[in-house]
One Martini backbone bead per residue (centre of mass of N, CA, C, O) as a GRO file, in nm:
protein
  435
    1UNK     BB    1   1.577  11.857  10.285
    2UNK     BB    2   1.783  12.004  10.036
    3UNK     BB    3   2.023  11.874   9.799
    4UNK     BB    4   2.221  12.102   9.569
    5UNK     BB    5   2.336  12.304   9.357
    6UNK     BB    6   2.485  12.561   9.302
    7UNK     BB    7   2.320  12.876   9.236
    8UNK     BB    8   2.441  13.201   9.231
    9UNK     BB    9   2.145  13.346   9.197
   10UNK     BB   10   2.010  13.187   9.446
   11UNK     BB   11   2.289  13.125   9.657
   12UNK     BB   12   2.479  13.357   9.733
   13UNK     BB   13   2.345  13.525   9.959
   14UNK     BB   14   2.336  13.297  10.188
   15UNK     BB   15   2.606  13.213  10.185
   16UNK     BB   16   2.681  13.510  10.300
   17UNK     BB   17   2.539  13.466  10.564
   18UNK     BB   18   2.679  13.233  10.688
   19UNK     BB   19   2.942  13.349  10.700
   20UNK     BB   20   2.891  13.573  10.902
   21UNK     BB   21   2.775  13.365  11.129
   22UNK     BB   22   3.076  13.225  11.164
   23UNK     BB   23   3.309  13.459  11.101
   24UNK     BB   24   3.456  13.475  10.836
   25UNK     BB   25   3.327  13.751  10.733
   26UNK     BB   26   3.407  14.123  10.750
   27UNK     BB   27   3.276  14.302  10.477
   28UNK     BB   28   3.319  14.353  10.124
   29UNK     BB   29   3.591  14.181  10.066
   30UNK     BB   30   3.450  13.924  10.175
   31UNK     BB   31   3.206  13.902   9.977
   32UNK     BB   32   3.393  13.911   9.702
   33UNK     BB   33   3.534  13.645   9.776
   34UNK     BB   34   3.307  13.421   9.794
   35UNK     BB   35   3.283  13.410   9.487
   36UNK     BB   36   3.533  13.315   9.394
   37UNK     BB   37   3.549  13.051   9.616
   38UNK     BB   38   3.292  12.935   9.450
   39UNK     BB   39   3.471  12.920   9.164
   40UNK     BB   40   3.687  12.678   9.238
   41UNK     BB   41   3.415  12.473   9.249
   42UNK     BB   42   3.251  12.238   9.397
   43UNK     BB   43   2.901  12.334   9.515
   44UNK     BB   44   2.705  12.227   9.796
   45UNK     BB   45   2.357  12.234   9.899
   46UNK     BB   46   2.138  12.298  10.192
   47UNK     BB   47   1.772  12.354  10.236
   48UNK     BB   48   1.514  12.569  10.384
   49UNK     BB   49   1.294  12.701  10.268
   50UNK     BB   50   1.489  12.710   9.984
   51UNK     BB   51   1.730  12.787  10.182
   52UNK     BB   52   2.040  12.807  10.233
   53UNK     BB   53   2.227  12.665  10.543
   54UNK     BB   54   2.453  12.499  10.355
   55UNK     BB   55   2.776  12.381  10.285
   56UNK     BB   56   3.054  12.222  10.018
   57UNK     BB   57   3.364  12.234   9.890
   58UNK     BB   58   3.567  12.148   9.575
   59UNK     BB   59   3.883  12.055   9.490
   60UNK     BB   60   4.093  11.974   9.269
   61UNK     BB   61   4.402  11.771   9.288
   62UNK     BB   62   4.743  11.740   9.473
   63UNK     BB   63   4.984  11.524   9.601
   64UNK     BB   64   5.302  11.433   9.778
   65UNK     BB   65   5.467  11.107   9.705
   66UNK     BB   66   5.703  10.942   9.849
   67UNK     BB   67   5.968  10.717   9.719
   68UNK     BB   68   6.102  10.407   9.607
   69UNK     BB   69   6.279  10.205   9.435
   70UNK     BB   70   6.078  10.170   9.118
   71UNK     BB   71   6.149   9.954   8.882
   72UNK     BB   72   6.084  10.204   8.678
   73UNK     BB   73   6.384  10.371   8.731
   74UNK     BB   74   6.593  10.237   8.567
   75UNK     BB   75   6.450  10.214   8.310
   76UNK     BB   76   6.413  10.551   8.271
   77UNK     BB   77   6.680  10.680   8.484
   78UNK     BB   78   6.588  10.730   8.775
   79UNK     BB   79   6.599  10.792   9.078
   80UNK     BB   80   6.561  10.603   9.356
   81UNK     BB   81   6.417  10.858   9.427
   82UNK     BB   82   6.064  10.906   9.387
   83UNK     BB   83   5.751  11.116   9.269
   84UNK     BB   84   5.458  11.081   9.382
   85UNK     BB   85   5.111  11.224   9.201
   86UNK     BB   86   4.815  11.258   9.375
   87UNK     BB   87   4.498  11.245   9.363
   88UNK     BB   88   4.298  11.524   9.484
   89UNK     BB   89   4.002  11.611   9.721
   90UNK     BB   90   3.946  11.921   9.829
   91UNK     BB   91   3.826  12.033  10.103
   92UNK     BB   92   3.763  12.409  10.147
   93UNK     BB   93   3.423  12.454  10.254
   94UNK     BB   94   3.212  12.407  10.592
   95UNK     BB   95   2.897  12.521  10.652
   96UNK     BB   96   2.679  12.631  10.924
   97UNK     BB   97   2.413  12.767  11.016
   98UNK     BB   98   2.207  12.884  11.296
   99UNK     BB   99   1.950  12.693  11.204
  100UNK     BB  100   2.138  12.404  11.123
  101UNK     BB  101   2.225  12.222  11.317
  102UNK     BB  102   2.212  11.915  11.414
  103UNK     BB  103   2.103  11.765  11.089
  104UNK     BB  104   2.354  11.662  10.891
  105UNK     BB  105   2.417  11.802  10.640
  106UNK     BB  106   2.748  11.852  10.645
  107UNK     BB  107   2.796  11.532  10.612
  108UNK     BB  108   2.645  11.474  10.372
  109UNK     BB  109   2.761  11.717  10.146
  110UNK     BB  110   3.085  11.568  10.210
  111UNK     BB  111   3.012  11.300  10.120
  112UNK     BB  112   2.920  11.379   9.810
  113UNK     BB  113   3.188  11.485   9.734
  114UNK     BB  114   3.364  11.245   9.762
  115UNK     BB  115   3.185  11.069   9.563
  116UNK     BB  116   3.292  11.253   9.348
  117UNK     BB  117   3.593  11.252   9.353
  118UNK     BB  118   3.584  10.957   9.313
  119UNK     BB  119   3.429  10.988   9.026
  120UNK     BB  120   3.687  11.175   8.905
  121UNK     BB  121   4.008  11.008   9.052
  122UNK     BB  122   4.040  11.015   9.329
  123UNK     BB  123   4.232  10.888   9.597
  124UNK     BB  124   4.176  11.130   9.806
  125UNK     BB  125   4.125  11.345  10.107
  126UNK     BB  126   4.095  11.656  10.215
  127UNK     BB  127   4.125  11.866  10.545
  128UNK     BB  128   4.013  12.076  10.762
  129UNK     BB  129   3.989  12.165  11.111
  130UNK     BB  130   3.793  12.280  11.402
  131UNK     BB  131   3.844  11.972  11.516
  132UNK     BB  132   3.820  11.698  11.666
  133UNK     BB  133   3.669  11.446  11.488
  134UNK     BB  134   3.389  11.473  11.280
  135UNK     BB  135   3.587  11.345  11.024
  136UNK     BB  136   3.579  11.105  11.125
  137UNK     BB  137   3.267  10.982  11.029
  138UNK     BB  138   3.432  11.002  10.711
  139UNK     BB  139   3.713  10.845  10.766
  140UNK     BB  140   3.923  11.067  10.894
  141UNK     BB  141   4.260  11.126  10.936
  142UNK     BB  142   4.548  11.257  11.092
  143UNK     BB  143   4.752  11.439  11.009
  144UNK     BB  144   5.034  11.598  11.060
  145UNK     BB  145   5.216  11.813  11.182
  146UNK     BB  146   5.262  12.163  11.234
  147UNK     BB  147   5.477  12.402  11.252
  148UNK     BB  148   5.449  12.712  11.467
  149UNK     BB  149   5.602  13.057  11.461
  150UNK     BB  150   5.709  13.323  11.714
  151UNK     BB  151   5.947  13.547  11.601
  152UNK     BB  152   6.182  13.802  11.580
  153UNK     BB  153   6.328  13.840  11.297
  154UNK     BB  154   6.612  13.945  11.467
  155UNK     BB  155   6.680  13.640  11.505
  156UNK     BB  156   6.770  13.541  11.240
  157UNK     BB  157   7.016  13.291  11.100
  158UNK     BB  158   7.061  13.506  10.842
  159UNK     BB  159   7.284  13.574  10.556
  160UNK     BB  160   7.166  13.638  10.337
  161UNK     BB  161   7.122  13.787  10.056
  162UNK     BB  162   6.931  14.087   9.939
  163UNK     BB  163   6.719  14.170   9.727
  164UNK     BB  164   6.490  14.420   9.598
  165UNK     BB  165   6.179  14.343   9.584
  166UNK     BB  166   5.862  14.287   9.502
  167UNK     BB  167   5.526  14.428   9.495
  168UNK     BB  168   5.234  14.293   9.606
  169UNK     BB  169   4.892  14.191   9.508
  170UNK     BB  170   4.621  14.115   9.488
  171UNK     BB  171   4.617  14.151   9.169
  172UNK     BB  172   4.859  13.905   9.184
  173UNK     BB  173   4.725  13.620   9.203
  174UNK     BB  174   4.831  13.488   9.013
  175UNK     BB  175   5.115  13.468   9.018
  176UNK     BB  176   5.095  13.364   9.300
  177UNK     BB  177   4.958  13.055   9.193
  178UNK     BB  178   5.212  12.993   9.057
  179UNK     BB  179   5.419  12.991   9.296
  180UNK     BB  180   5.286  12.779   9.413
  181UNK     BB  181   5.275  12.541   9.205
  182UNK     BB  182   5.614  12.611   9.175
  183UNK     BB  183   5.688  12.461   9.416
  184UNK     BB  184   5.842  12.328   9.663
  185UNK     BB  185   5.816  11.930   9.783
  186UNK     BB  186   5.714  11.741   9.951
  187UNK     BB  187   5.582  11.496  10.181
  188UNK     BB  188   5.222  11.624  10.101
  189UNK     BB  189   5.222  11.835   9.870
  190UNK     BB  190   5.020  12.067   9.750
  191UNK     BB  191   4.787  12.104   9.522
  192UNK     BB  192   4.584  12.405   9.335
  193UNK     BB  193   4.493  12.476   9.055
  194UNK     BB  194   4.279  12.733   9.140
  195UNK     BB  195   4.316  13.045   9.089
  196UNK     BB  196   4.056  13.129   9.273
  197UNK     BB  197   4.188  13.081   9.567
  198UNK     BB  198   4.415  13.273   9.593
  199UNK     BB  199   4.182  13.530   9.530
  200UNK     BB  200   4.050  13.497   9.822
  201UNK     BB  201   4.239  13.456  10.032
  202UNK     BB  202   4.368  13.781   9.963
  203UNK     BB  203   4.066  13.907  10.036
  204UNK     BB  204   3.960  13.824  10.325
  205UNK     BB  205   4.181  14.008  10.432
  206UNK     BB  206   4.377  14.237  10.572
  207UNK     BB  207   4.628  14.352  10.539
  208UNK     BB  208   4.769  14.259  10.285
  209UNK     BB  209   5.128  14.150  10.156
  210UNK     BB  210   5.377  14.136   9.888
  211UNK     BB  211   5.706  13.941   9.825
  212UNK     BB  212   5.941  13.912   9.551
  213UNK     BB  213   6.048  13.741   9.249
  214UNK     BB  214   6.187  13.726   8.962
  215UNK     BB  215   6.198  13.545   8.634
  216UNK     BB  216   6.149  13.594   8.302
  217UNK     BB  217   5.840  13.709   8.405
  218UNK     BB  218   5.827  13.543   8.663
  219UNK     BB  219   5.721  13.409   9.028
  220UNK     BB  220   5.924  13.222   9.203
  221UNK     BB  221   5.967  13.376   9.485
  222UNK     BB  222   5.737  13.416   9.762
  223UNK     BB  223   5.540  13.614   9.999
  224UNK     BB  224   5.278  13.618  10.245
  225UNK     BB  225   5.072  13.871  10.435
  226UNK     BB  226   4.920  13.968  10.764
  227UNK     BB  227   4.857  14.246  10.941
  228UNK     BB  228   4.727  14.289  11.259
  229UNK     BB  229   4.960  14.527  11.327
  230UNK     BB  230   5.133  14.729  11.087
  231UNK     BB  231   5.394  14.833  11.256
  232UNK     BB  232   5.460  14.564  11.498
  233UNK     BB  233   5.257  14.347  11.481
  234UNK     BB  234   5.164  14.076  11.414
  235UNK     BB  235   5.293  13.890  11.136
  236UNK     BB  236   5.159  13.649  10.866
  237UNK     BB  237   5.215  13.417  10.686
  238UNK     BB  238   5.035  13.258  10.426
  239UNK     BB  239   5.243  13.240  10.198
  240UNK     BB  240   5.534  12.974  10.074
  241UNK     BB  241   5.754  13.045   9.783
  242UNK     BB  242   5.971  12.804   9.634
  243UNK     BB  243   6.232  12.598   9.481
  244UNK     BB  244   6.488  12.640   9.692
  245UNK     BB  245   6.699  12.741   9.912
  246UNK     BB  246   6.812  12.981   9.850
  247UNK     BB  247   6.540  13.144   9.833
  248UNK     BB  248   6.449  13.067  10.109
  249UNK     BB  249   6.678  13.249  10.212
  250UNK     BB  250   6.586  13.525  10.105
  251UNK     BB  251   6.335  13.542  10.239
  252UNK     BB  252   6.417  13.537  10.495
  253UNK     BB  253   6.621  13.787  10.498
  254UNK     BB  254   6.326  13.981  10.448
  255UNK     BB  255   6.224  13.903  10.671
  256UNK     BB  256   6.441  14.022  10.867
  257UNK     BB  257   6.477  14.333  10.794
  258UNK     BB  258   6.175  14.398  10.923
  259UNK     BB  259   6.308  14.407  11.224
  260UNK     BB  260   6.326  14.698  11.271
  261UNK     BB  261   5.973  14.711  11.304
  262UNK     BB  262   5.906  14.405  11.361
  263UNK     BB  263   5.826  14.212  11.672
  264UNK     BB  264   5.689  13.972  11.467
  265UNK     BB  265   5.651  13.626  11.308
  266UNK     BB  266   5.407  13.421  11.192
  267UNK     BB  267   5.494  13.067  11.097
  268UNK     BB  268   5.549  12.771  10.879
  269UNK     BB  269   5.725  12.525  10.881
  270UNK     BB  270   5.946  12.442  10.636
  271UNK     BB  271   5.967  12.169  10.421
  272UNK     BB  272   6.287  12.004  10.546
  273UNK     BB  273   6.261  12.253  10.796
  274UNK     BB  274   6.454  12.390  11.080
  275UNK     BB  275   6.326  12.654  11.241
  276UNK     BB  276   6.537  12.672  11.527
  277UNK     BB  277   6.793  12.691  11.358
  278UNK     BB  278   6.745  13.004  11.271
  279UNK     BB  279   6.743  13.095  11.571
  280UNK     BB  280   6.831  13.341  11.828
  281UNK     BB  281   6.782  13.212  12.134
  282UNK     BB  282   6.488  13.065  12.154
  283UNK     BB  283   6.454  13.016  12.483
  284UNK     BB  284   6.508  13.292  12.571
  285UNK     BB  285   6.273  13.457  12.392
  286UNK     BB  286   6.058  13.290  12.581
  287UNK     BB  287   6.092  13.389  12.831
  288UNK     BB  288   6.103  13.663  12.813
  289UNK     BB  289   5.838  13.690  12.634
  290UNK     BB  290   5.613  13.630  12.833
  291UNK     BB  291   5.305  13.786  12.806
  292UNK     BB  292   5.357  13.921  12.574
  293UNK     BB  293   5.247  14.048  12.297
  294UNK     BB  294   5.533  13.911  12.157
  295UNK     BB  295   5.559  13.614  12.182
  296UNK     BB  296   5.686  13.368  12.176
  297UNK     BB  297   5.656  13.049  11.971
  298UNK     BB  298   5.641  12.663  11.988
  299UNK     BB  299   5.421  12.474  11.772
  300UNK     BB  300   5.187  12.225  11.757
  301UNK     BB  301   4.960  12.071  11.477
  302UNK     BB  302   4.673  11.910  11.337
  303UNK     BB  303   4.463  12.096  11.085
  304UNK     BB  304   4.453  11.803  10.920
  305UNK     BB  305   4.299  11.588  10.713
  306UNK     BB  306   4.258  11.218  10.589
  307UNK     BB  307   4.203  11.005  10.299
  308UNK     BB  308   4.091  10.762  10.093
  309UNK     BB  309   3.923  10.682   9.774
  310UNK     BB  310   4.201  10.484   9.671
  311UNK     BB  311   4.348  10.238   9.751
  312UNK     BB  312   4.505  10.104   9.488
  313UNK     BB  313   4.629  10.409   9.453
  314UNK     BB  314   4.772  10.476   9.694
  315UNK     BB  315   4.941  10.163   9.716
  316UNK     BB  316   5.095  10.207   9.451
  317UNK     BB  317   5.299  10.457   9.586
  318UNK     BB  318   5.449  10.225   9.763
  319UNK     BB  319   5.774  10.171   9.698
  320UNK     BB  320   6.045   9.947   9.773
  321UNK     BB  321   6.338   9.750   9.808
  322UNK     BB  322   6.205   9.528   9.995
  323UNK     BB  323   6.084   9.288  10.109
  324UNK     BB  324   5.811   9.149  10.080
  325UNK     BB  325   5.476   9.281  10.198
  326UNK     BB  326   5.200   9.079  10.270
  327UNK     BB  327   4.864   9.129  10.342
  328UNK     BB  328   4.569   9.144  10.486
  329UNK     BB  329   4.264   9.353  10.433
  330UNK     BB  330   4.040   9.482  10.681
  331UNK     BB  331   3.786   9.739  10.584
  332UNK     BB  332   3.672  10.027  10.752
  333UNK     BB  333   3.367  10.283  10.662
  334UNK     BB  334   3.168  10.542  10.768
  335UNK     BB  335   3.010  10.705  10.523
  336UNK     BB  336   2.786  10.502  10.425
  337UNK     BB  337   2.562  10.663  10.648
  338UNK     BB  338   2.577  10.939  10.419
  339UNK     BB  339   2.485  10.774  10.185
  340UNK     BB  340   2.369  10.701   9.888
  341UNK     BB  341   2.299  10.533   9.645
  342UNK     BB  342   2.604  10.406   9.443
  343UNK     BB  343   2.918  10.351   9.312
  344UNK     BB  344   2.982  10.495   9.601
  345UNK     BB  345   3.082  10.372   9.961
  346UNK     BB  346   3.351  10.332   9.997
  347UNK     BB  347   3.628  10.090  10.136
  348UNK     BB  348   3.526   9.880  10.208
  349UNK     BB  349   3.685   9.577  10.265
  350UNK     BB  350   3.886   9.277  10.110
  351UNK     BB  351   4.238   9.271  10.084
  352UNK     BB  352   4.510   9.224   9.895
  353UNK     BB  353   4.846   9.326   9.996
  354UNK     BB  354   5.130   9.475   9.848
  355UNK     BB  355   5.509   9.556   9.934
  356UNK     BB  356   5.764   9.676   9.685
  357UNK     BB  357   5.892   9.697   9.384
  358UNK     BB  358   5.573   9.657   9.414
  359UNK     BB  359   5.219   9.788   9.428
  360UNK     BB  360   4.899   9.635   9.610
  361UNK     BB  361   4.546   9.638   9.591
  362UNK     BB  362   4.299   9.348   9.608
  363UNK     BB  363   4.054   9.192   9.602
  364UNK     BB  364   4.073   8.948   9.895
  365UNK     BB  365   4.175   8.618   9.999
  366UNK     BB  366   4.454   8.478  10.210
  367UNK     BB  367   4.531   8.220  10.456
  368UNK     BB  368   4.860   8.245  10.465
  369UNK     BB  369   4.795   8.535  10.561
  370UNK     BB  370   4.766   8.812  10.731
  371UNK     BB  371   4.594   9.031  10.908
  372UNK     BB  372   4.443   9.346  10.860
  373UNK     BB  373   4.284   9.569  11.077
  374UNK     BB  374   4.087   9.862  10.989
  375UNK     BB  375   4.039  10.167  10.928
  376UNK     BB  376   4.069  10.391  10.703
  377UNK     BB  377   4.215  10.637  10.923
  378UNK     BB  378   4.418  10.466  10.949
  379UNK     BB  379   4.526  10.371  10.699
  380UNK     BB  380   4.595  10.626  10.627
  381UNK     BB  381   4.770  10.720  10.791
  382UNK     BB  382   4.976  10.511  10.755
  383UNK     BB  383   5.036  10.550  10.422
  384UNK     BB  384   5.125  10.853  10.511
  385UNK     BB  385   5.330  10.883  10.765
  386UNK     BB  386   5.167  10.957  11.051
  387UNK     BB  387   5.227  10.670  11.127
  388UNK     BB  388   5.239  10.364  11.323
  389UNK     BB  389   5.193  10.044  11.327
  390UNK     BB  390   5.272  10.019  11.628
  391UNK     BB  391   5.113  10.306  11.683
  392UNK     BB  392   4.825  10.221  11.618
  393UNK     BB  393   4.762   9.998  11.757
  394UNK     BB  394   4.713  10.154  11.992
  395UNK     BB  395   4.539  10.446  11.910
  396UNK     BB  396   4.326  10.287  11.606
  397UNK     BB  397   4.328   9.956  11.629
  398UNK     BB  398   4.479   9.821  11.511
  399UNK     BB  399   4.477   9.448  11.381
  400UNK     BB  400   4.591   9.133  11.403
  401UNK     BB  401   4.587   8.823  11.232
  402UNK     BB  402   4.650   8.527  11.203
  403UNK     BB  403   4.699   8.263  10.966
  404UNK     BB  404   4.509   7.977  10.878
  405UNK     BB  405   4.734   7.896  10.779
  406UNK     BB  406   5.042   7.794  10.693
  407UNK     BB  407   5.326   7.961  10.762
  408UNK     BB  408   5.619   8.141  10.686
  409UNK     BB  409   5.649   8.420  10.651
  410UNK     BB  410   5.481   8.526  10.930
  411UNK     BB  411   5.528   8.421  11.245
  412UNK     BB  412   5.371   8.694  11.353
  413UNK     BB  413   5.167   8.938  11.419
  414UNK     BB  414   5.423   9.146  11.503
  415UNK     BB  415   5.535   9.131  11.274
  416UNK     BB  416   5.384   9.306  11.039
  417UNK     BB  417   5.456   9.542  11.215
  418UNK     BB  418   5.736   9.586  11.176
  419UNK     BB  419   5.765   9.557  10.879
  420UNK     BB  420   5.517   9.827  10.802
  421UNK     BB  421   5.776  10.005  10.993
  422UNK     BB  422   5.966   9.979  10.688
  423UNK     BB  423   5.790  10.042  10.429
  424UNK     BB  424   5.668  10.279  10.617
  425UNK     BB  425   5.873  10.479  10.638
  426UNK     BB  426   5.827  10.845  10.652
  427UNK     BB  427   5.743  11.137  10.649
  428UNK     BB  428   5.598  11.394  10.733
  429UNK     BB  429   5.329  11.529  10.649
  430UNK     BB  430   5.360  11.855  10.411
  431UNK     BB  431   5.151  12.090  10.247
  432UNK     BB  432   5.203  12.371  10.209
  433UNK     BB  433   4.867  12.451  10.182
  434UNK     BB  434   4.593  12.598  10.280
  435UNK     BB  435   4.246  12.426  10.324
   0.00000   0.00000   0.00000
């Protein structure tokens, strides 16, 4: 196995048939957007007897982490709740031949990715999963949930005016790669600044088209969706920006509108929206609907993993109000068992780490204070708020160990759990953008 960097002379050809063997493209214009989708970042190849067998692609972003009253928030004017963007490296696209399967090429691919976003400055690492586990094995801890639902649009309970939208296309991937650029975000909220992946995104798929509005010649926000049946649907939102709730509600209402012809249309959940209180009648409209073509439905589904990439650029993001929680942390990380030696060999290690108006985790280790044990995949799931201390404990292996020596700090191990379901309460993260 030989592992090189992308070389589109040599590596093109190769890399779209494996696309086609896994079924990601079927056709001309898919063929015509891997290139685009390889042009959007760093991609690393596994070849066997010269030829690509394995790919790997990754590009550089931000997440957006919530925060609260941070000492620098009075000294700057900022309101006692600001938002930190987290450095982020977007695994965005994983694939081996059928030739190539269980040689770990994947693994390591993905490895070497991680430790390159580490030496360029990432905090963090996402990726999409194909399924559970594959990615627990390279440090990656389950995402959010993101709800998705499929609903009649003539059932939205949205009553807000719209005008006459402006009619979006392929062409139009710039507009739109700023459009979802400068959408609201909540807490997980991902930026991917390569406005290549924006261009192959909407040419993957066919009968795609979108609908939006500008302002000063700009577009603020937009719809953008796909067709698997052009007359009654379903229509799949595939991307949904906006900026304010205002806009947030007119793209609804143009949604509504639809409703005279689409019998149906699935969407994620936008962040800090529950979307079954503005559908009229869900549970009943799920009932009628079963089994039919167009059936409603609303699942939940964590279809995104992450991990930390530099823990105390992650921890110095979570600062509250309330008094300091200060604990050992010993973290194992099992990346390192698919990279050479390097810079970079993952986060294990123990580190000294503090949460109050100010966090850090720095290199240590103190005797009066609790431990905290945990894999990366825990630990990076708790400080972004998917889940809690004391249910990781329970799912994850989190586990504390008394302080070796007398402490009042606190009086014993499950106290530690309960600080840190009070300094990391936070929403689920959701990140409004495909990857």
């Amino acid at each position: 196995m030989e592992i090189r960097p992308y070389q589109a002379e040599r590596d093109l050809e190769a890399i779209r048939r494996i696309w086609r063997e896994v079924g990601w493209i079927d056709g001309a214009a898919g063929e015509a957007a891997v290139a685009d989708m390889l042009s959007s970042g760093r991609c690393l190849t596994a070849a066997l007897d010269g030829q690509a067998e394995c790919m790997a692609l990754t590009c550089l972003g931000s997440m957006r982490y919530r925060n609260s009253a941070k000492d620098r928030s009075l000294a700057e004017g900022l309101p006692p709740e600001v938002n930190e963007d987290l450095s982020m490296c977007a695994v965005t696209a994983v694939m081996t031949s059928r030739i190539a399967r269980k040689l770990g090429m994947a693994l390591r691919l993905t490895a070497r990715q991680l430790a390159a976003g580490a030496e360029d400055g990432a905090a963090l690492a996402v990726l999409g999963v194909f399924d559970q586990g594959f990615y627990d094995r390279l440090g990656f801890g389950t995402g959010g949930y993101e709800h998705s639902f499929r609903f009649d649009p003539a059932t939205l309970r949205v009553d807000a005016a719209f005008r006459p939208p402006n009619r979006l296309t392929k062409d139009d991937w710039r507009a739109v790669h700023g459009a979802m650029m400068n959408r609201r975000r909540g807490h997980g909220g991902v930026l991917l600044p390569s406005a290549e992946l924006v261009k192959a995104e909407l040419s993957f798929r066919p009968n795609g088209f979108g609908l939006g509005y500008e302002r000063d010649g700009a577009l603020t926000h937009c719809v953008w969706l796909v067709a698997e049946e052009m007359e009654h649907g379903p229509y799949q939102v595939q991307m949904l920006a906006y900026q304010d709730g205002e806009q947030l509600l007119e793209l609804l209402a143009l949604l509504k509108s639809l409703g005279d012809q689409v019998s149906s249309i699935e969407m994620h959940e936008p962040p800090d929206i529950q979307l079954q209180a503005l559908l009229k009648e869900p549970f009943r409209h799920r009932r009628n609907t079963r089994n039919a073509d167009h059936a409603a439905h609303h699942r939940a589904a964590a279809w995104w993993q992450l991990r930390m990439l530099d823990v105390d650029a992650c921890v110095a993001a979570r600062c509250w109000p309330g008094e300091n929680v200060q604990f050992n942390l010993k973290l194992t990380d099992p990346v390192a068992e698919f990279l050479p030696d390097g810079p970079w060999r993952g986060c294990a290690g123990d580190y000294w780490v503090s949460v109050g108006p100010s966090a850090w985790a720095e290199p240590g280790h103190r005797d009066d204070l609790p431990t905290l044990r945990a894999s990366v995949n825990a630990f990076s799931r708790l400080w972004f708020g998917v889940g809690s201390a004391t249910g990781l404990a329970v799912t994850d292996g989190l586990a504390v160990e008394a302080p070796v020596k007398g402490s009042n700090f606190m009086a014993s191990p499950a106290c530690l759990l309960d600080r840190l379901d009070e300094a990391l309460c936070l929403p689920s993260p959701r990140t409004g953008w495909d990857f």
